[in-house]
N, C-alpha and C positions, 0 to 999 in steps of 0.2 A: 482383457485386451491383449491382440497378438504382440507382439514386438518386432521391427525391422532395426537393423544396426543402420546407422547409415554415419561413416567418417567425415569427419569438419573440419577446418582448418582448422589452426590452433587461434584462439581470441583471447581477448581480452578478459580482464575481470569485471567481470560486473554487467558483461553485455547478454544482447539477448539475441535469438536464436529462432529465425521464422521457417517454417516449413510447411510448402504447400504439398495436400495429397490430392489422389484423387482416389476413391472408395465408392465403388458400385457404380462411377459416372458420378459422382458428386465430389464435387472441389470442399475442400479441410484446407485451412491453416491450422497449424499448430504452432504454437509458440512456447520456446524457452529460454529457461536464462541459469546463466553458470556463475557462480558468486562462489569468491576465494574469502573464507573466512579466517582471518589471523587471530593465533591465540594471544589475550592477553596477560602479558608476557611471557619472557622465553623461559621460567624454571616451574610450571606450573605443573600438578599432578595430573595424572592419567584423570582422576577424578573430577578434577577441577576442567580438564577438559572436555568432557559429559557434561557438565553443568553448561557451560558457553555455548555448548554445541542445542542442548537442551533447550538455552531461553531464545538462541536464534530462530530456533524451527517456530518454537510456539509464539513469537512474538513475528514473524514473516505474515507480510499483507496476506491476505484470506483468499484471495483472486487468484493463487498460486499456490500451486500443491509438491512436495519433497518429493521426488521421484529417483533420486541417485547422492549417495554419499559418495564419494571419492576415498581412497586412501589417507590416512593422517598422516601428516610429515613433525616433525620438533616444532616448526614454525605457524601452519596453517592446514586445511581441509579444504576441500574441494566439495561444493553444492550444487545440483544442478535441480533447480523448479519447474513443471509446466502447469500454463495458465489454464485454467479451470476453463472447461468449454461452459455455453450460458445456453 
């Protein structure tokens, strides 16, 4: 699939993220959602943060697929999903 950049405002955590296209003369929504994941707690190892990061993805509703990790910061990670078309 190609990709188009397209800039957002800056949202919320946890919200979602609807985009209508149009492709060939045919209307797409797409939908996403950007979800800020905090590490449990703040002296954890590099490794220990793969494991969290790990059970999040594999345990994320199935309707929604990983599409963008963000940077890690000391505190949290940045996820962004979009919803499976049907």
């Amino acid at each position: 699939m190609r990709e188009v950049v397209i800039l957002i405002p800056d949202i919320d955590k946890d919200q979602n993220v609807e985009i209508d296209v149009r492709i060939d003369g045919r209307n797409r929504s797409l939908q996403y959602r950007v979800e800020l994941l905090d590490w449990e707690g703040n002296a954890i190892s590099g490794d220990e943060k793969v494991q969290v990061l790990k059970h999040k993805i594999e345990s994320y509703d199935k309707d929604w697929e990983l599409v963008e990790i963000g940077p890690p910061t000391d505190k949290n990670i940045t996820l962004m999903f979009k919803r499976k078309m049907t």
